[in-house]
C-alpha positions as CSV (number, residue, x, y, z in Angstrom):
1,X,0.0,0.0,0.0
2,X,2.8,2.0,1.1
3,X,4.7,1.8,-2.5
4,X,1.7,1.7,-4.2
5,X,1.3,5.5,-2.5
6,X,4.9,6.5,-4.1
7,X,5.9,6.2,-0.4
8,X,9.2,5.1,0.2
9,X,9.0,3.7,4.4
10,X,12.6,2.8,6.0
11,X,13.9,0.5,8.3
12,X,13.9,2.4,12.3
13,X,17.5,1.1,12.8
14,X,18.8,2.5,9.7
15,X,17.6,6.2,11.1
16,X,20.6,7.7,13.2
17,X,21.4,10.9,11.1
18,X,20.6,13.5,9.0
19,X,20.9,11.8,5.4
20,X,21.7,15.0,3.1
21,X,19.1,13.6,0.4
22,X,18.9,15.3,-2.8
23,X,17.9,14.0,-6.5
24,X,20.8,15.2,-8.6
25,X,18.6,16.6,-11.1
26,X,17.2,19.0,-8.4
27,X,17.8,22.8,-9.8
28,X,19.2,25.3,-6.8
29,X,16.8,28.0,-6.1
30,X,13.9,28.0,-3.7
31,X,12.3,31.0,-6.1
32,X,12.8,28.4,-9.0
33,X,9.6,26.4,-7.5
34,X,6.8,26.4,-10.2
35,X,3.6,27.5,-8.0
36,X,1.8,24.8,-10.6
37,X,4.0,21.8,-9.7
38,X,2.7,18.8,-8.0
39,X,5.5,17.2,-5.2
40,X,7.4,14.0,-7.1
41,X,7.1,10.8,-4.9
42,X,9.7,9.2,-4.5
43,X,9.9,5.3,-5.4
44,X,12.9,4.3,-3.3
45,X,15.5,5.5,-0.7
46,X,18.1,4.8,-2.8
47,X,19.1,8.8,-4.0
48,X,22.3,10.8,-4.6
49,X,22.8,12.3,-1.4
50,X,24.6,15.7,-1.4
51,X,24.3,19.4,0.0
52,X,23.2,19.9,3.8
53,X,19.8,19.7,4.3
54,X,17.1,22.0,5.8
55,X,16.0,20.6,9.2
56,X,12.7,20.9,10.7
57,X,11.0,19.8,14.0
58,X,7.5,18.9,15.1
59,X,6.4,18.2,18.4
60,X,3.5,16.2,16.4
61,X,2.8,13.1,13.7
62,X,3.6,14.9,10.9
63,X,0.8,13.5,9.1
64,X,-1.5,15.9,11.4
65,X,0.3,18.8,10.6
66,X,-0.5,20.3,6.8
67,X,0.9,23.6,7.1
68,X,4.3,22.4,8.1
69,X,4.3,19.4,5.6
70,X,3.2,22.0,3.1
71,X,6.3,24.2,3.2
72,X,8.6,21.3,3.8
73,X,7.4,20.0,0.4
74,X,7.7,23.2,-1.4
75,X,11.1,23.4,0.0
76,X,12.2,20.0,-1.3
77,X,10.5,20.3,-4.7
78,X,12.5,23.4,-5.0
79,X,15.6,21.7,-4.7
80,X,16.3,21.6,-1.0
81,X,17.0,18.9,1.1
82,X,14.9,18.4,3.9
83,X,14.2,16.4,6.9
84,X,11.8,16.5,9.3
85,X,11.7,15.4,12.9
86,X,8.4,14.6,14.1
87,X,6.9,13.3,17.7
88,X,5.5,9.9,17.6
89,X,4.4,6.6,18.3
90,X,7.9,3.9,18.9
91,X,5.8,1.9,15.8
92,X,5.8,4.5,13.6
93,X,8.3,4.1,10.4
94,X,10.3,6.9,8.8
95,X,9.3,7.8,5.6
96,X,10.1,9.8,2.3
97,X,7.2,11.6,0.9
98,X,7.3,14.1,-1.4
99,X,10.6,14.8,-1.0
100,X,10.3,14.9,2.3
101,X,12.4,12.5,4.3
102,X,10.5,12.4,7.3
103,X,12.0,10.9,10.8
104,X,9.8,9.6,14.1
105,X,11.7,10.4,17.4
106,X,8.7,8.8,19.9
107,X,7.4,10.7,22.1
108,X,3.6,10.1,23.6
109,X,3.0,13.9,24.4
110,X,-0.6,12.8,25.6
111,X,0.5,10.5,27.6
112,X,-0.7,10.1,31.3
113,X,1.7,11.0,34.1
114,X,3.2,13.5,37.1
115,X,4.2,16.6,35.7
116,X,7.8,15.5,36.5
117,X,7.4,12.5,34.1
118,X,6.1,14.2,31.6
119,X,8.9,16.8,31.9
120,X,11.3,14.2,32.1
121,X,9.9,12.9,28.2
122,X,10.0,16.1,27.2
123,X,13.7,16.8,27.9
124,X,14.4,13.4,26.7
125,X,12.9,13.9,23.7
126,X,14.1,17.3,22.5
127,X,18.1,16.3,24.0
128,X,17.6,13.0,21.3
129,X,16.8,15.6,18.6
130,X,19.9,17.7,19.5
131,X,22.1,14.8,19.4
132,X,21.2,14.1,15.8
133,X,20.8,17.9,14.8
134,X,24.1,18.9,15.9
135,X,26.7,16.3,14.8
136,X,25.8,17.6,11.3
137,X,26.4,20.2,9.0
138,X,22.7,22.1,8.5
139,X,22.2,25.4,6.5
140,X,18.9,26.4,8.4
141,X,16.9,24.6,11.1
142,X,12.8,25.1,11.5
143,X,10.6,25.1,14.1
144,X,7.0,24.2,13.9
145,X,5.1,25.5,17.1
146,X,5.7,26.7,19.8
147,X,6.9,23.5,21.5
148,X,9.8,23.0,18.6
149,X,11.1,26.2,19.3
150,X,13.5,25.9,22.1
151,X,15.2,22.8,20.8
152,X,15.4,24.4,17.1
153,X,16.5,27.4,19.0
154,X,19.3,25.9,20.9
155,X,20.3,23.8,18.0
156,X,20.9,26.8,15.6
157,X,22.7,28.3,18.4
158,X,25.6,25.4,18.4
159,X,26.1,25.1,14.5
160,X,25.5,29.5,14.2
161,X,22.9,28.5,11.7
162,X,19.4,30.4,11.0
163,X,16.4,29.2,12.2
164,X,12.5,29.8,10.9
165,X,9.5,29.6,13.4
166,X,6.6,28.7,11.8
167,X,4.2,30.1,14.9
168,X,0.4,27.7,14.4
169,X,-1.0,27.7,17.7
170,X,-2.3,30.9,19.6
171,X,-1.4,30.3,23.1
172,X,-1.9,32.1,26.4
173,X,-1.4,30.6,29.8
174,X,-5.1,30.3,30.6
175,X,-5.9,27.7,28.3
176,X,-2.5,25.6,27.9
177,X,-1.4,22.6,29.8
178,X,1.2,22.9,32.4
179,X,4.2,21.4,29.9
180,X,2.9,24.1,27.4
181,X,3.2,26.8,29.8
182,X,6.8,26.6,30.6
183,X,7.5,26.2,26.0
184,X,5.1,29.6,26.6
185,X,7.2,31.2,28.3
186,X,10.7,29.9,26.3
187,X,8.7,31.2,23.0
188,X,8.7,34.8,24.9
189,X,12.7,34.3,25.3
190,X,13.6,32.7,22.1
191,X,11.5,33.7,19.6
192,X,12.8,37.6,18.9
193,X,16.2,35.0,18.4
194,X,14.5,33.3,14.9
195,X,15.7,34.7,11.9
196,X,12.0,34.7,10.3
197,X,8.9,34.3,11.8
198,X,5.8,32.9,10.0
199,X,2.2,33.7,11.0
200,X,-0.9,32.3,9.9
201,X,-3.2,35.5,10.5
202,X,-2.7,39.3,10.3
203,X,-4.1,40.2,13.4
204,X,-1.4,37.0,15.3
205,X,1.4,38.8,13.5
206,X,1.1,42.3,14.7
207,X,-0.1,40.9,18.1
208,X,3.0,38.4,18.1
209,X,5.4,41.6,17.2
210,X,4.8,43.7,20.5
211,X,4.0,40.6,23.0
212,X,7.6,38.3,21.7
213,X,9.7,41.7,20.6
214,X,10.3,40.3,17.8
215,X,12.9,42.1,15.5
216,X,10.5,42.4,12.6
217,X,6.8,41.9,11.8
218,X,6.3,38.4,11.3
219,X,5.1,37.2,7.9
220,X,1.7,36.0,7.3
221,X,1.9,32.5,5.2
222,X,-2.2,31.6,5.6
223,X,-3.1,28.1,6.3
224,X,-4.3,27.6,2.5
225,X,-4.4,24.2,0.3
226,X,-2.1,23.6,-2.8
227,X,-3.7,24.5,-6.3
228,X,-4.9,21.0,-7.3
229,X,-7.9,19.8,-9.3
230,X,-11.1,19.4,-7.7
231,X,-12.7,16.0,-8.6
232,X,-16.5,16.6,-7.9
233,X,-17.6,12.9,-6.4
234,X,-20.8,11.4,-4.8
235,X,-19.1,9.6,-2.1
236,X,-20.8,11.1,0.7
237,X,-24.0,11.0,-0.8
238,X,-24.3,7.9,-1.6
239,X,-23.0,7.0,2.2
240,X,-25.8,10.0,3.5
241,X,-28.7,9.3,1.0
242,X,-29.0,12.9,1.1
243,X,-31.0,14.5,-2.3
244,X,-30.7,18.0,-1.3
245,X,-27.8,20.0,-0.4
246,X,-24.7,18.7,1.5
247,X,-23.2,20.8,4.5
248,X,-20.5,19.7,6.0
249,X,-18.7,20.5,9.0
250,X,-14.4,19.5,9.5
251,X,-12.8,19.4,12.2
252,X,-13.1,18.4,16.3
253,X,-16.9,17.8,17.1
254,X,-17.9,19.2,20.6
255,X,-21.8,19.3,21.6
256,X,-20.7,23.3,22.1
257,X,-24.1,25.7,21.7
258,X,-23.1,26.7,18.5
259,X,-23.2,22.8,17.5
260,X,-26.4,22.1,18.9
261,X,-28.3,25.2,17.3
262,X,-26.6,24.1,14.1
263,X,-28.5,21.0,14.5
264,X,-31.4,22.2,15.4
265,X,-31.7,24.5,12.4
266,X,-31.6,21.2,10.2
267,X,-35.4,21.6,11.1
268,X,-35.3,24.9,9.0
269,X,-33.2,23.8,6.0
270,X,-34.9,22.5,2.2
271,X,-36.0,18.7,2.8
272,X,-33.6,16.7,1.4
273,X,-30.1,18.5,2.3
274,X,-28.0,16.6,5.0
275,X,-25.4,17.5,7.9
276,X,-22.0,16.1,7.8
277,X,-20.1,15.7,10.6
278,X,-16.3,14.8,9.8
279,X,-14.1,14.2,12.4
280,X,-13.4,13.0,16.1
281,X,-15.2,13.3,18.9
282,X,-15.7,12.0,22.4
283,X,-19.0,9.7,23.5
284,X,-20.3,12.8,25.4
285,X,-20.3,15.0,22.6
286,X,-21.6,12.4,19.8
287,X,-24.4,11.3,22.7
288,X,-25.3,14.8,23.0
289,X,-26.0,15.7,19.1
290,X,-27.4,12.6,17.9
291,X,-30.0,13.2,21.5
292,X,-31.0,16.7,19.7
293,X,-30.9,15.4,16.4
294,X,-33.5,12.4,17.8
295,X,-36.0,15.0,19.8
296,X,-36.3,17.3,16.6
297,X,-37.1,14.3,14.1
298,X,-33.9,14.5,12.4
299,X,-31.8,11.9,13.2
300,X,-31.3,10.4,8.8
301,X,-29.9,14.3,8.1
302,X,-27.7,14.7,10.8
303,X,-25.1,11.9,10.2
304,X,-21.6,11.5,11.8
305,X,-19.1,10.4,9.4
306,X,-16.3,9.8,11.7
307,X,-12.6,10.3,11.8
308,X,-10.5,9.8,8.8
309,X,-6.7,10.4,7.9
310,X,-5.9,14.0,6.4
311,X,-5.2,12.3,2.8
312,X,-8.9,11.1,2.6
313,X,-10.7,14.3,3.7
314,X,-10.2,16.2,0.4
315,X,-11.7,13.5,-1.7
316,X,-14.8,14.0,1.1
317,X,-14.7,17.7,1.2
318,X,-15.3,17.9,-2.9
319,X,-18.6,15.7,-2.4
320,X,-20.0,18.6,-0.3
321,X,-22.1,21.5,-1.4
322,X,-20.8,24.1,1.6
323,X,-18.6,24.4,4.0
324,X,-19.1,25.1,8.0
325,X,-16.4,26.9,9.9
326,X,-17.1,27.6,13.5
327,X,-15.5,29.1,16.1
328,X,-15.9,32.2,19.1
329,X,-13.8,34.7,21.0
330,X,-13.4,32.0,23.6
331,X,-9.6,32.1,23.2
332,X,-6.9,34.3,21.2
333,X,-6.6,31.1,19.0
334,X,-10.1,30.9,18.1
335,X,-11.1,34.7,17.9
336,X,-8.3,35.2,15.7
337,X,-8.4,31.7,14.0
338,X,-6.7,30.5,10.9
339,X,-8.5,27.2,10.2
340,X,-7.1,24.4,7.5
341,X,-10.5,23.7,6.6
342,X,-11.3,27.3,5.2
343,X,-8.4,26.4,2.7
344,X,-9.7,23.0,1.3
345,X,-13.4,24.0,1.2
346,X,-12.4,27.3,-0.9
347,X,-9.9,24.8,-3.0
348,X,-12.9,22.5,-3.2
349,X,-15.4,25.3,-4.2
350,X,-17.3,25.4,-1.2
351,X,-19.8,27.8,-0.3
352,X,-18.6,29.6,3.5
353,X,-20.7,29.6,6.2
354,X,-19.4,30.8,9.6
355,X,-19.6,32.1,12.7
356,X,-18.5,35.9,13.8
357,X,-15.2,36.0,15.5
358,X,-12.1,38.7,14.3
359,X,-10.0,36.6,12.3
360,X,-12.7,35.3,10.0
361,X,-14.5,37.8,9.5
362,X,-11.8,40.6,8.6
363,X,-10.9,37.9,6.1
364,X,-14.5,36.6,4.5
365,X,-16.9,40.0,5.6
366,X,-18.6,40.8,2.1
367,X,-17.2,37.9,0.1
368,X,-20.3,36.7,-2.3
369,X,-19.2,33.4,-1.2
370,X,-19.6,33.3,2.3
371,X,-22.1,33.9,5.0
372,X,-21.6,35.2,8.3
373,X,-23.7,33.6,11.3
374,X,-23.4,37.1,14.0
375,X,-25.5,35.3,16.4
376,X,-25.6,31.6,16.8
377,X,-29.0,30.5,17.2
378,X,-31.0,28.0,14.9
379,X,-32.7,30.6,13.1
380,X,-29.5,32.6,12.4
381,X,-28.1,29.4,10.9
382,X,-31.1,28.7,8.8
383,X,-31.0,32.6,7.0
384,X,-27.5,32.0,6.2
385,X,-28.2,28.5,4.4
386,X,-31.5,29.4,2.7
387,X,-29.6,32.3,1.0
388,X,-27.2,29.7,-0.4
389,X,-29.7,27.7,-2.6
390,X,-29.8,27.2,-6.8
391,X,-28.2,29.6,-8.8
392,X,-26.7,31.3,-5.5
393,X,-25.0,28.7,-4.4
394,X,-23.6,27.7,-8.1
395,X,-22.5,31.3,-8.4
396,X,-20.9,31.4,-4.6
397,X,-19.1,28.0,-5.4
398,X,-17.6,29.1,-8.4
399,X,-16.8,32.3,-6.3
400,X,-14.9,30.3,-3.9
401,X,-12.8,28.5,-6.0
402,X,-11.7,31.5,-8.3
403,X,-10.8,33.1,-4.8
404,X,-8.6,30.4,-3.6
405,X,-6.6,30.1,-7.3
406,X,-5.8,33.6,-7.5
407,X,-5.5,34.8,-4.0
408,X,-5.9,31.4,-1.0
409,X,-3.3,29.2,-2.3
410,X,-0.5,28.1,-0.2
411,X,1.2,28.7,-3.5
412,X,0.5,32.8,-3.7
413,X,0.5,32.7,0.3
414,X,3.9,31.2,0.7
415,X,6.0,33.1,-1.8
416,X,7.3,35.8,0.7
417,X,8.4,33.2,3.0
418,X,9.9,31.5,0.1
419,X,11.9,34.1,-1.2
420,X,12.6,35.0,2.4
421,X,14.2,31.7,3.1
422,X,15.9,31.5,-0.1
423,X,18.1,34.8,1.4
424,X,18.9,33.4,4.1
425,X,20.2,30.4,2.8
426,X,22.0,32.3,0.1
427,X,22.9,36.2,1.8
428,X,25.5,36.7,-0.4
C-alpha cells in the first residue's frame, strides 16, 4: 500500500542521522519552484545524497500537521533537502514523501503522568533531537510551534545557523497545559532570536510583534491548500442518502451551543439536504447531538461520518455543497483563527458559512461566497443557508474556487516566506 502511494517507508534502525538527500537533477533555487507543480514521490531511498539539508521539528505526527508538511514539500521540490523530525508513536516508520524524508523520534505527548514525568519525556525527547541535529552540517533549522522552538533554537545556536519559526498555535497561559506553559514562556525568550517568523493571521502577527519583541513583523503565510484539481464525487452522498444540499462540518466535534443550534436549524433547511459531521469526537459530545438530532425528528440528516486520515478528507470535502467553519472569541486562538479547513473547502469550491469571530470575518466579511452567522442561534443558521440555494450557491461555489486560485493558495500565500528563506540560505 505504502509503494503503491509512491511512499518510500525505512527501516527504524537505519535512522541515526541526518541523510543529506537530494535527487541530482534537483535545480538550486527555492524561487525556482513552479507555483503549478505537484511534489514528485519518491519510489525508493536509494538517491544521490549531497548538500546539507534543511532541518525541521515537530512536536506532532507529521501526518497531522499540513501547514508544516506544506512548506517542507515546497522546499524540497524546489531543490532543498529536507528532513523533518516529528513526535510519535515507537511503531511509527520513517518515511520519504514528497521529498520529504520524514524521521519519528517517539514521544507520547498525551500520555498520562506526574508533571515531573512528563517533563522528564519532554527533555528526553528534545536532547535526542539535539544529538542528531548537531553532529551535522545544517544550512537552516525550522521550528513548527511553539513546543519545537526551544530545541530548534538551541540547536541553531551550536552550528551558528538560522532558524525559521513557523508560529500555528495561539497560546496564552489560561488555556494551555502545564508542559505548554513553561514552552510559553521559552517562546517569549527565544522567539525575537528566529531569523524569520511565520504567521498564519494578520491580526497574530502584529499581536506576536509587541508581545515576543520580535525584530521584525512576522510574515503571514495563511493556512491555505495547494492548487490542485477538484474531482467533484458522490461519495458522501451515496454514504448519507442525502437529495438535497450537503453541509458539512471538518474538524473536532464538541456538543458546544453553537453545534447544537446548528442541528437544530436542520429543522429549518430544504428537505432533502444533510449534515455532515467529519471528524473525532468523544462519546459525550456524539451522545449529545445525535440526542437533539433524535428530539427534533432528524436523526437520517444529521449523520456523523467519523474520523478519517488527512489524505482522505479532500476527496470527502469535494462531495460537499458548503462548507461550516465555527468558532468564538473564547480564546486568542479561536477569535483570531486560521482554520485548514477554510483552505480545502475554498480549494474544493465550497460555499462559507461561519460564525463571527475577528479573524474570519476581517478575512470573509462581504465575500459573495460566504455567509456570516453574527448570532448563533437555529434561526441565524437557517438565514444564512437558505440564502445559499440554486443559482446562489452555483455562483458562490464558483466564487470560492476562483478566490482560492488567484488569492488562498499556499502557493501565492507562501511566496514571501519562500523568497525570504531563499536569502537566508543564500545572503550573499
Amino acid at each position: 500500500m505504502a509503494m503503491a502511494l509512491g511512499i518510500t517507508r525505512m527501516n527504524r534502525n537505519a535512522h541515526p542521522t541526518i541523510s543529506n538527500l537530494r535527487p541530482p537533477t534537483a535545480r538550486r533555487g527555492l524561487l525556482r519552484w513552479r507555483a503549478n507543480a505537484a511534489p514528485t514521490r519518491t519510489k525508493s531511498a536509494q538517491v544521490t545524497t549531497y548538500g546539507a539539508p534543511i532541518c525541521m521539528l515537530a512536536r506532532n505526527n507529521w501526518r497531522h500537521l499540513p501547514p508544516a508538511r506544506r512548506m517542507a514539500e515546497a522546499l524540497a521540490s524546489a531543490g532543498r533537502p529536507v528532513e523533518f523530525y516529528f513526535a510519535g508513536r515507537p511503531s511509527d516508520l520513517d518515511e520519504q514523501v514528497a521529498g520529504v524524508t520524514y524521521h519519528c523520534l517517539p514521544l507520547d505527548w498525551r500520555a498520562a503522568g506526574s508533571g515531573a514525568e512528563r517533563l522528564r519525556r519532554e527533555l528526553a525527547w528534545g536532547a535526542r533531537f539535539l544529538r542528531i541535529a548537531t553532529r551535522h552540517h545544517v544550512e537552516l533549522f525550522y521550528a513548527h510551534n511553539i513546543s519545537a522552538v526551544p530545541w530548534v533554537a538551541l540547536a541553531a545556536a551550536s552550528r551558528h545557523r538560522p532558524w525559521v519559526y513557523q508560529a500555528h498555535e495561539y497560546m496564552t497561559a489560561q488555556d494551555c497545559s502545564s508542559i505548554n506553559r513553561i514552552y510559553l514562556e521559552l517562546e517569549r525568550l527565544l522567539a525575537r532570536k528566529a531569523s524569520l517568523v511565520l504567521c498564519p493571521e494578520p491580526t497574530r502577527a502584529r499581536l506576536m510583534a509587541v508581545e515576543q519583541r520580535l525584530q521584525q513583523m512576522p510574515l503571514v503565510v495563511r493556512n491555505a491548500a495547494n492548487v490542485v484539481p477538484v474531482r467533484r464525487n458522490d461519495t458522501l452522498r451515496r454514504w448519507s442518502g442525502a437529495t438535497g444540499r450537503l453541509v458539512l462540518y471538518q474538524g473536532g466535534i464538541d456538543a458546544t451551543p453553537q453545534m447544537l443550534a446548528l442541528v437544530r436549524s436542520v429543522t429549518q433547511w430544504d428537505p432533502g439536504d444533510c449534515l455532515i459531521l467529519l471528524g473525532w469526537s468523544s462519546a459525550d459530545s456524539r451522545a449529545a447531538i445525535e440526542r437533539t438530532a433524535s428530539e427534533f425528528g432528524i436523526s437520517a440528516r444529521v449523520r456523523f461520518h467519523g474520523h478519517v486520515p488527512h489524505e482522505q478528507v479532500w476527496p470527502l470535502v469535494c462531495g460537499a455543497d458548503i462548507g461550516l467553519v465555527l468558532y468564538s472569541s473564547a480564546n486568542m486562538n479561536e477569535r483570531y483563527a486560521a482554520p485548514n479547513k477554510l483552505g480545502e473547502y475554498l480549494m474544493a469550491g465550497l460555499a462559507i458559512v461561519y460564525t463571527r469571530c475577528d479573524g474570519l470575518s476581517d478575512l470573509l466579511g462581504g465575500r459573495s461566497f460566504a455567509r456570516e452567522v453574527t448570532e448563533p442561534c437555529a434561526s441565524a443558521f437557517a438565514t444564512a443557508m437558505q440564502s445559499l440555494t440554486g443559482d446562489t450557491l452555483s455562483m458562490a461555489q464558483r466564487a470560492a474556487r476562483e478566490y482560492a486560485e488567484s488569492e488562498y493558495a499556499f502557493e501565492v500565500q507562501a511566496r514571501p516566506a519562500i523568497a525570504a528563506i531563499e536569502r537566508l540560505m543564500d545572503p550573499q
